[in-house]
C-alpha atoms as one frame of an Amber mdcrd trajectory, in Angstrom:
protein
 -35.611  22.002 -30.474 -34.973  18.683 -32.715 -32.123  18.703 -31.263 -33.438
  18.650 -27.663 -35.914  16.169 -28.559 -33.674  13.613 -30.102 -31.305  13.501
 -27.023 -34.461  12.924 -24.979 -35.569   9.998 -27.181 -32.136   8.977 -27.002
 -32.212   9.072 -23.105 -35.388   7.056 -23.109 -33.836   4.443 -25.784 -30.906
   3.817 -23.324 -33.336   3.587 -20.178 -35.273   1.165 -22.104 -32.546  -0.992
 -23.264 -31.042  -1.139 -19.771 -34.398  -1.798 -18.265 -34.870  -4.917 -20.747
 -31.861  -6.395 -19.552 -33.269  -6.489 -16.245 -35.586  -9.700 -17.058 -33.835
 -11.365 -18.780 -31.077 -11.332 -15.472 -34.126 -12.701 -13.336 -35.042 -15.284
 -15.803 -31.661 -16.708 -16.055 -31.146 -16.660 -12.186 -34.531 -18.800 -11.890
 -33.142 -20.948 -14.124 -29.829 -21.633 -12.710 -31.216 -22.001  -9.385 -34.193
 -24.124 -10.841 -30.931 -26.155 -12.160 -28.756 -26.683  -9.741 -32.206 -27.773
  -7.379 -33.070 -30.468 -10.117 -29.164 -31.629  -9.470 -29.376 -31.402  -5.665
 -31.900 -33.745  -5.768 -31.241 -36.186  -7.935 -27.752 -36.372  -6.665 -28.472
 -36.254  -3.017 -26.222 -33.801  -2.413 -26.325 -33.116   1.447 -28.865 -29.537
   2.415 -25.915 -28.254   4.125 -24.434 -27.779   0.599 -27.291 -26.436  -0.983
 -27.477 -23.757   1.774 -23.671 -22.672   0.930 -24.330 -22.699  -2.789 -27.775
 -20.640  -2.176 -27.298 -18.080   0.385 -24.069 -16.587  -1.193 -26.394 -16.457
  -4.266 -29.243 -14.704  -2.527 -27.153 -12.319  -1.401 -25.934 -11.414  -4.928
 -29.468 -11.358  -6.098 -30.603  -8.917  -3.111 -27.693  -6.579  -4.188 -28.812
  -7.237  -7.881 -32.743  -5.947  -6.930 -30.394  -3.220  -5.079 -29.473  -2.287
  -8.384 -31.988  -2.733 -10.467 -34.004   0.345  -8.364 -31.052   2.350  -9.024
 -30.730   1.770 -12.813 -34.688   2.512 -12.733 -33.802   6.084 -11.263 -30.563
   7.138 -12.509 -28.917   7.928 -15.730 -27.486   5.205 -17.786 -24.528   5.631
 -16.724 -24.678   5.581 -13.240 -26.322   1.830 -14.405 -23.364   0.938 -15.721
 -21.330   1.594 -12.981 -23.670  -0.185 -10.624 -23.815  -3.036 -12.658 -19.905
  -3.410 -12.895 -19.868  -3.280  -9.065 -22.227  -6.288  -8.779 -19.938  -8.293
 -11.603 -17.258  -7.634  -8.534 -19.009  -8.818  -6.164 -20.248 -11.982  -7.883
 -16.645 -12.371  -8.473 -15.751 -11.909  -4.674 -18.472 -14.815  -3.790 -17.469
 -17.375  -6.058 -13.727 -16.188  -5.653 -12.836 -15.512  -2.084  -9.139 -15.181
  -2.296  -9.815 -11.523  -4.677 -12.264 -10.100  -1.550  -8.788 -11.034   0.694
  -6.066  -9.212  -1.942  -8.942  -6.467  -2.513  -9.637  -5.949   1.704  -5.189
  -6.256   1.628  -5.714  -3.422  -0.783  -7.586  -1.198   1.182  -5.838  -2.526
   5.089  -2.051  -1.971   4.050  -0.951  -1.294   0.753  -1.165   2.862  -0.361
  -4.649   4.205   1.047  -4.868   5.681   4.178  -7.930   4.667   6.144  -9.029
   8.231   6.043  -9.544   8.087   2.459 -11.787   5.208   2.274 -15.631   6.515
   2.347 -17.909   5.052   4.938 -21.157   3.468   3.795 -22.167   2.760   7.349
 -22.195   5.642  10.030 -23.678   5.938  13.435 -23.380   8.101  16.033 -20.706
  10.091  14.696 -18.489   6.830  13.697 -19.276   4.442  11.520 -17.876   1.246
   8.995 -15.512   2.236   6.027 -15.628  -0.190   3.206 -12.999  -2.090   4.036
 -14.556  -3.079   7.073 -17.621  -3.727   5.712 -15.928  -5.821   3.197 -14.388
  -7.856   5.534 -17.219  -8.348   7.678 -18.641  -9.667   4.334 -15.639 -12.040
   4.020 -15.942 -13.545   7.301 -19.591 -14.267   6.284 -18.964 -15.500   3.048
 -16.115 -17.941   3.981 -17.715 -19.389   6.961 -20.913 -20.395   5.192 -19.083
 -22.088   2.443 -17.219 -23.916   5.110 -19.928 -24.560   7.238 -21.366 -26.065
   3.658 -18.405 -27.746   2.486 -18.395 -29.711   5.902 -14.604 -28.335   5.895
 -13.391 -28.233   9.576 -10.358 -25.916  10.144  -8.936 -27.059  13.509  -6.386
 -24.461  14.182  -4.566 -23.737  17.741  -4.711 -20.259  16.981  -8.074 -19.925
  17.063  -9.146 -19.749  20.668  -6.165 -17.327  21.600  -7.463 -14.852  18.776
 -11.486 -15.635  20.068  -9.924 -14.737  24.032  -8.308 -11.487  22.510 -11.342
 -10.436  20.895 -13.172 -11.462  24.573 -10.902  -8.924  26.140 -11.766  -6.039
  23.866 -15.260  -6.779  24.813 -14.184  -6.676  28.610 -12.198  -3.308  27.855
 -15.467  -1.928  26.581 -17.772  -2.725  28.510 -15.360  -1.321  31.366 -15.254
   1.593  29.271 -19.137   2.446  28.815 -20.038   1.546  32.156 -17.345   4.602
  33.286 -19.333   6.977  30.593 -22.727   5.850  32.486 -21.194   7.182  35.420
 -19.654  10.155  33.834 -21.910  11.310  30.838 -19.585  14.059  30.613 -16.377
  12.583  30.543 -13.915  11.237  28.264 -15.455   7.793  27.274 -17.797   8.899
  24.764 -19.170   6.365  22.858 -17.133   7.878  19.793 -13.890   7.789  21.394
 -14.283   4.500  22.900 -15.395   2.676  19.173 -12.666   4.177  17.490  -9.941
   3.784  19.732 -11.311  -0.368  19.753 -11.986  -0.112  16.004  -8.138  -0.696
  14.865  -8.065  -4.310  16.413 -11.168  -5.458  14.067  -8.548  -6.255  10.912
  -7.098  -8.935  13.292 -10.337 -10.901  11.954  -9.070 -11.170   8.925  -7.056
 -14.213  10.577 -10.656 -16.036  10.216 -11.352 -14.852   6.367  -7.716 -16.658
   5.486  -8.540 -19.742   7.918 -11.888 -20.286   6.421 -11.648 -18.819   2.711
  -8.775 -20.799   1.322  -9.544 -24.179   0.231  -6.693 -25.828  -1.397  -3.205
 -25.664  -2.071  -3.983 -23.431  -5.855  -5.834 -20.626  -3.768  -3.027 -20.455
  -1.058  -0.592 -20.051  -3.675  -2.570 -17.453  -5.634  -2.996 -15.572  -2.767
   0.659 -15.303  -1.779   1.499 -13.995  -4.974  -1.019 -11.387  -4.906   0.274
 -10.702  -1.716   4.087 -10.655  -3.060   3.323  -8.344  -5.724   1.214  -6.280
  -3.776   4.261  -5.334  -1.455   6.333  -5.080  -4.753   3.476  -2.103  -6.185
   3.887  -0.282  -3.208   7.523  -0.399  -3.021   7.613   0.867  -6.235   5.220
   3.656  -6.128   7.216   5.106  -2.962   9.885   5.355  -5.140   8.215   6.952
  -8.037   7.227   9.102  -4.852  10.927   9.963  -4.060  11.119  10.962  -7.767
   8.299  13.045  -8.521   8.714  14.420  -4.738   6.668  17.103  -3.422   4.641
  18.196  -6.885   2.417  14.891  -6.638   1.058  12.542  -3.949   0.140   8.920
  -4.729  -0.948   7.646  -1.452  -4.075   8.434  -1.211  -5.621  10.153   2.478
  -2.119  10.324   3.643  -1.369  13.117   6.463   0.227  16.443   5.523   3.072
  16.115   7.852   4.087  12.168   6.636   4.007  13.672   3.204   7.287  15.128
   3.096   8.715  15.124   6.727  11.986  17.085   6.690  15.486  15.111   7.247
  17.697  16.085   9.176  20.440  17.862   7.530  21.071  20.066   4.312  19.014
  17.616   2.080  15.106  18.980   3.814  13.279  18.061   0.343  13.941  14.233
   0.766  10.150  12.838   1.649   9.808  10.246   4.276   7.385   8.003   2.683
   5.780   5.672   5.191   2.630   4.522   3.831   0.170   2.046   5.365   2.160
  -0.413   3.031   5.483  -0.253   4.544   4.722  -3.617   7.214   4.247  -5.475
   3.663   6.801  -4.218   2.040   9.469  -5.060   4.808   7.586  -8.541   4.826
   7.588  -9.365   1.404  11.267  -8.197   1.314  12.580 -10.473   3.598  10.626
 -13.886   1.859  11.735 -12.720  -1.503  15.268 -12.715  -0.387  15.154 -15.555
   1.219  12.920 -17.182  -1.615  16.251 -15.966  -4.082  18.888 -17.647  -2.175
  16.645 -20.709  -1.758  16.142 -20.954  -5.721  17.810 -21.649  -8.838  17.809
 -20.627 -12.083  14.497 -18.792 -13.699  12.573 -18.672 -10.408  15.650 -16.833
  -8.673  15.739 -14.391 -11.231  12.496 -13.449 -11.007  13.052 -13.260  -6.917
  15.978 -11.299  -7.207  14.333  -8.769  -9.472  11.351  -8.627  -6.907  14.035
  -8.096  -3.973  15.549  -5.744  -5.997  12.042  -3.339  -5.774  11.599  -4.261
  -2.697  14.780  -3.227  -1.738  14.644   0.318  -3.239  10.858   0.941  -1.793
  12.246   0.122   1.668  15.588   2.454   1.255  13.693   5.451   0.042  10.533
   5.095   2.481  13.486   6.304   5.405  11.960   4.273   7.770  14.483   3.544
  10.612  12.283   1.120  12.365  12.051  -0.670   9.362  15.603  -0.931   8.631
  16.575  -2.040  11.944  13.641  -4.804  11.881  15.337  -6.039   8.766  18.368
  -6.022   9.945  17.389  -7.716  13.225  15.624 -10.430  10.938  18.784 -10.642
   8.708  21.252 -11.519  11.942  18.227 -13.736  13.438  17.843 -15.584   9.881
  21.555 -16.139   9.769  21.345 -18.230  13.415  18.332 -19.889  12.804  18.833
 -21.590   9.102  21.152 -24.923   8.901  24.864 -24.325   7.927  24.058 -25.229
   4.253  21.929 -21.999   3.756  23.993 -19.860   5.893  27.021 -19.977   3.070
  23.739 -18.655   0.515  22.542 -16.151   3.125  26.023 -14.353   3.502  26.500
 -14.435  -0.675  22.909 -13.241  -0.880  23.821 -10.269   1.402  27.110  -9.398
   0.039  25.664  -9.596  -3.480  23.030  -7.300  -2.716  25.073  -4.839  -0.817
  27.345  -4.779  -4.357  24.458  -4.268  -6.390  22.529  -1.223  -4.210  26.590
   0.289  -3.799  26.669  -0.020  -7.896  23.322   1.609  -8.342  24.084   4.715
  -6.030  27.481   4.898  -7.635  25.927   4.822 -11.439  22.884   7.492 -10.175
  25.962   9.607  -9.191  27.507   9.218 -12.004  24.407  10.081 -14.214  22.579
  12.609 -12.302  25.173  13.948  -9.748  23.170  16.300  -7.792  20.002  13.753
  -7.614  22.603  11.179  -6.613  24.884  12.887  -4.117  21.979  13.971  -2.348
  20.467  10.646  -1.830  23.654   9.382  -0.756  23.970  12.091   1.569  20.104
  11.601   3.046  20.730   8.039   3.483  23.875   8.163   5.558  22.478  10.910
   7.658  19.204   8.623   8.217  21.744   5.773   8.951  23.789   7.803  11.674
  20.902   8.695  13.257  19.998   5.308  14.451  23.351   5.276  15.924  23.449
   8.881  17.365  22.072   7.916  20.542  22.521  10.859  22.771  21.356  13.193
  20.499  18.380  10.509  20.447  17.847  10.331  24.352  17.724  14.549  24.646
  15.346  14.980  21.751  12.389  16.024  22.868   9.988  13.320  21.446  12.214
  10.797  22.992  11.687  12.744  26.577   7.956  12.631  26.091   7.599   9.111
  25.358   9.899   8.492  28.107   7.495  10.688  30.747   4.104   8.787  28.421
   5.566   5.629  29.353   6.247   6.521  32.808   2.806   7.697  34.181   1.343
   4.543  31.645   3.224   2.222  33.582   1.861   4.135  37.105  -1.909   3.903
  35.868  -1.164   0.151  34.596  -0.161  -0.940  38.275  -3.288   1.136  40.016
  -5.332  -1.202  37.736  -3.449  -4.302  36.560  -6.152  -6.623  35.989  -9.032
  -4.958  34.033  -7.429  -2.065  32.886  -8.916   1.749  32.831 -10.946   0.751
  29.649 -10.492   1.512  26.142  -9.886   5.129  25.085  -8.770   6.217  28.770
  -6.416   9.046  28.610  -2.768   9.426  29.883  -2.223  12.680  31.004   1.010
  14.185  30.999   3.503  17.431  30.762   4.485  17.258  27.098   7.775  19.374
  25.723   7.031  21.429  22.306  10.000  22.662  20.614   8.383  26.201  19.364
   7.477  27.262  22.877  10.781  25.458  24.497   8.567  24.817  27.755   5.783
  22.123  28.934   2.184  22.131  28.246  -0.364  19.779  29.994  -0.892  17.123
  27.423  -3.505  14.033  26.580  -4.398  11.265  24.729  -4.845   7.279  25.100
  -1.865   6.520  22.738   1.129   5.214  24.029   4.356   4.767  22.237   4.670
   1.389  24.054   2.048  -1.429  22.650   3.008  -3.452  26.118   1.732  -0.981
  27.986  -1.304   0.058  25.688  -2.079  -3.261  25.860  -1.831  -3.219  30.224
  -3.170   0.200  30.568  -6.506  -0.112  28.434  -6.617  -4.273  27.910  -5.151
  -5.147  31.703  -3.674  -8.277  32.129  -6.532 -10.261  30.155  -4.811  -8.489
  27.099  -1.525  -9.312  27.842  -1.822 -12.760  28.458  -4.135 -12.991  24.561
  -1.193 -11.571  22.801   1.806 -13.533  24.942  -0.699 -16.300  23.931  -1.055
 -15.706  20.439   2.386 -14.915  19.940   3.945 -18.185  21.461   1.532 -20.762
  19.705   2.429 -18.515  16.027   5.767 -19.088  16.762   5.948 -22.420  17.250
   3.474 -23.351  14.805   5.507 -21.257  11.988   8.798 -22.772  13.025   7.022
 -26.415  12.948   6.155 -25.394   9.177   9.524 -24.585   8.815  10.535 -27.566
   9.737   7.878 -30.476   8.189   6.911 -28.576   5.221   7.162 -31.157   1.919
   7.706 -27.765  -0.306  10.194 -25.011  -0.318   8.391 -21.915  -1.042   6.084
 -22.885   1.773   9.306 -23.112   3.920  10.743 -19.707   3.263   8.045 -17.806
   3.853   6.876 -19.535   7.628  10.414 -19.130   8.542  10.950 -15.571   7.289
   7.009 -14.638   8.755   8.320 -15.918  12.569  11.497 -13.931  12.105   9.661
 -10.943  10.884   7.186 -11.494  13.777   9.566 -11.256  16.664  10.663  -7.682
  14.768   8.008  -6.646  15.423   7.568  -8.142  18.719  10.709  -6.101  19.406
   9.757  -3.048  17.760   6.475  -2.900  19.906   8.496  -1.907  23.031   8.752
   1.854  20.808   5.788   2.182  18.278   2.067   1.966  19.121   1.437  -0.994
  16.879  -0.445  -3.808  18.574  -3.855  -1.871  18.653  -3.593   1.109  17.203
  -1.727   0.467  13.338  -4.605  -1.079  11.023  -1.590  -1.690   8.754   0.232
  -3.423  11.160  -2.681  -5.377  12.578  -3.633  -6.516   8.913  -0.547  -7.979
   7.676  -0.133  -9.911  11.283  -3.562 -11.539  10.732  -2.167 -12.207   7.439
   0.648 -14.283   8.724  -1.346 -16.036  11.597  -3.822 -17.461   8.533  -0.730
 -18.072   5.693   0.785 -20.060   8.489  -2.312 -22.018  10.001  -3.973 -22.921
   6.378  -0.484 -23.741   5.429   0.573 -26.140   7.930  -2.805 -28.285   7.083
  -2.209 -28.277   3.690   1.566 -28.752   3.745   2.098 -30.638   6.329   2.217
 -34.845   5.951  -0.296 -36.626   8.900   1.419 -38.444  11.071   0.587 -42.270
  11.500  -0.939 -41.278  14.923  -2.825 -38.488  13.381  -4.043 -40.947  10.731
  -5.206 -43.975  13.128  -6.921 -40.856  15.046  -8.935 -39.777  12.051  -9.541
 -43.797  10.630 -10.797 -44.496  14.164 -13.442 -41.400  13.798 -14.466 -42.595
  10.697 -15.240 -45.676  11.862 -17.403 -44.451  14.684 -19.514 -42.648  12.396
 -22.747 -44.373  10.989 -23.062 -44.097   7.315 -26.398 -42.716   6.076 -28.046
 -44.258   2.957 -27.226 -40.682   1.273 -23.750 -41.259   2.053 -23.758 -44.003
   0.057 -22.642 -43.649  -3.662 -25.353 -43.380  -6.111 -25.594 -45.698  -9.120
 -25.276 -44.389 -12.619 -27.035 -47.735 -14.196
């Protein structure tokens, strides 16, 4: 009974002492607002400001009333945990780049979005948190822009504002075909989620708008770099452990450990959401190597060297032949002073993966000869190409594709609408005969695109593609530093990959993963090239001229400190 009673007094204690904290969090608020108000004034800073400063802050304080009703009604240690999530996301407002690395995080690194819990639902779909926390970015980084008087004139940014027009279109093509078919496929479920992937290409805006300087851009990237270097390295602690644990969280049951072909069936094929990064980051950190010189190439080669082992072991074919295809379109592109580098780069790193496998062999024989084994069998495969035209996936894609292209030319402008099906006769290998088959995905983004976009959303991605192109190779060119360089030059090459490997995989509209790390290269490349890249003297005279034409204000004008 004592007992009892002091763990309830001890309950009450802890209640109490959170609950006194509580005050003193208001008081201190007032006064920092009651602060910064006193220096607003007296310094005539500009109202725009003050609004940037204060409505990030009111936010925080709404969350921090949020709370405060839970701590009130919860144990202490639920408190705590609350209270640690609204450090975070004071830390996110006055820190934008961490909200970016933390929504990369949750977009395209080693959590499925089936694994991330939904705060928001309605109508049987709903907003996971990463969505939530980017809509939250996009707020955020605008406002302080918008306060900052910071203009971001980019050419990208009406071609992404016309593709987001045309998922608008697609939809509202879409629900006005359920109004006149209740009963039908467009369901307002089906329709959201099969639009919902293309929301991460946003995330172009939070990068435009939430890095400020040249120290945020760089922070960023890194975060980015090792990012891609964590997930190479948990697939292969993945390989390792094999099928007794999983470390990507949400992941499907049959991309868990997919059989290879051949006598080595426990090898896993690890493609995690995090596999587009990893390929990225592999190629810049190559090319960032080969570029460098003494510590700073060390530390590159030791990053290509995880990189290198996370793509080998994920067994992703399109992968490796998107790297290779960037290798051979790297080797054309850079002047004959970097080719020599390039090839030594190459042949070095073929030594060093040929001396690993060896050494593995050599240590752990079975381990080794059956990784050797699994690797050249994944290898000949990509080159096995009639046993590749008769499979039967290949035959279904190749009938998909065919009644897609049929339904894309019966409506070529407009589209059928998002979430329309494609039905056709699909092959199974345990029945060894054709079922009636369907679903809106199409192993052809081009024709996803025509089918349930029409021509509208062909045009926004030929659009978007061609001005990121020649906006990365322009960085390429003008940049005044050399890590800035090597990475617009190796995103264009690893953008027309995937251009190329678009014709095959669904990955346009339907791959968050995908779709993520392409905004991420639209906005590395477009805050990059007006940080990086010296005015002209035209450009210059323009902006003097503008200056000129605008009337200075007498808060404009410095203020005396006598």
């Amino acid at each position: 009974m004592i007992r009892a009673l002091l763990l309830k007094l001890k309950r009450l204690l802890s209640r109490l002492a959170v609950l006194g904290v509580i005050p003193l969090w208001i008081l201190r608020a007032l006064v920092f607002i009651y602060r910064w108000l006193r220096f607003a004034y007296h310094a005539h800073v500009h109202p725009r400001r003050i609004l940037g400063r204060l409505i990030p802050a009111a936010l925080v304080c709404g969350v921090s009333y949020y709370v405060a009703g839970q701590i009130i009604s919860e144990q202490p240690m639920r408190a705590i945990a609350l209270s640690v999530s609204l450090l975070i996301i004071g830390v996110l407002v006055s820190r934008l780049y961490v909200a970016l690395a933390l929504f990369v995080v949750l977009a395209a690194t080693f959590i499925w979005p089936s694994a991330i819990p939904k705060p928001i639902t309605f109508g049987g779909a709903g907003l996971h948190f990463g969505e939530v926390l980017l809509i939250f970015i996009l707020f955020t980084a605008y406002l302080k822009a918008y306060s900052e008087k910071r203009q971001m004139p980019s050419p990208l940014t009406p071609a992404v504002v016309f593709l987001f027009f045309t998922v608008l279109l697609s939809l509202a093509v879409s629900y006005r075909q359920y109004l006149a078919n209740p009963r039908g496929f467009y369901d307002f479920k089906t329709v959201y989620n099969a639009a919902r992937p293309l929301f991460p290409y946003a995330f172009f805006f939070g990068i435009l708008f939430g890095i400020r300087n040249k120290r945020e851009l760089r922070l960023f990237f890194n975060i980015a770099l090792g990012l891609g270097c964590f997930v190479a390295f948990l697939v292969v602690v993945q390989y390792v452990v094999g099928r007794s644990t999983q470390l990507f969280f949400g992941m499907p049951e049959n991309l868990i450990m997919g059989a290879i072909k051949g006598e080595q069936e426990d090898v896993s094929r690890i493609q995690p959401p995090g596999v587009p990064l990893n390929v990225l980051m592999f190629l810049t950190a190559f090319f960032l190597a080969v570029s460098h010189s003494g510590k700073q190439a060390k530390v590159y080669w030791l990053l290509t060297a995880v990189l290198t082992g996370g793509l080998a072991l994920s067994f992703a074919r399109n992968a490796w032949i998107t790297a290779a295809f960037s290798f051979c379109l790297m080797l054309i592109i850079v002047p004959k002073q970097a080719k020599g580098r390039l090839a030594m780069g190459m042949i070095f790193g073929t030594v060093a993966g040929g001396l690993f496998l060896g050494t593995l062999m050599v240590l752990a024989p079975s381990r080794g000869a059956g990784l050797q084994k699994a690797l050249s069998n994944r290898v000949q495969s990509i080159f096995a190409v009639r046993e590749t035209y008769n499979d039967p996936s290949i035959k279904n894609r190749r009938t998909e594709n065919r009644e897609a292209l049929t339904i894309a030319l019966q409506n070529p402008i407009f589209g059928t609408g998002v979430g329309s099906p494609i039905r056709h006769e699909y092959l199974t290998r345990v029945r060894g005969g054709a079922v009636p088959f369907s679903t809106d995905m199409i192993h052809n983004s081009y024709l996803d695109i025509w089918v349930h976009y029409g021509a509208f959303g062909l045009f926004a991605f030929a659009w978007l593609s061609a001005v990121f192109l020649y906006r990365a190779l322009r960085l390429y060119r003008r940049a005044d530093e050399l890590w800035v360089r090597c990475f617009a030059l190796t995103f264009a090459i690893n953008y027309v990959g995937w251009l190329m490997r678009s014709f095959v995989v669904m990955m346009m509209v339907r791959q968050q993963a995908e779709i993520t790390v392409t905004a991420f290269a639209w906005g590395m490349v477009e805050v990059a090239s007006l940080l990086y890249i010296p005015k002209s003297q035209s450009e210059q005279r323009r902006e003097l001229s503008q200056a000129r034409m605008v009337p200075v204000g007498v808060h404009d004008l410095p203020v005396s400190r006598s």
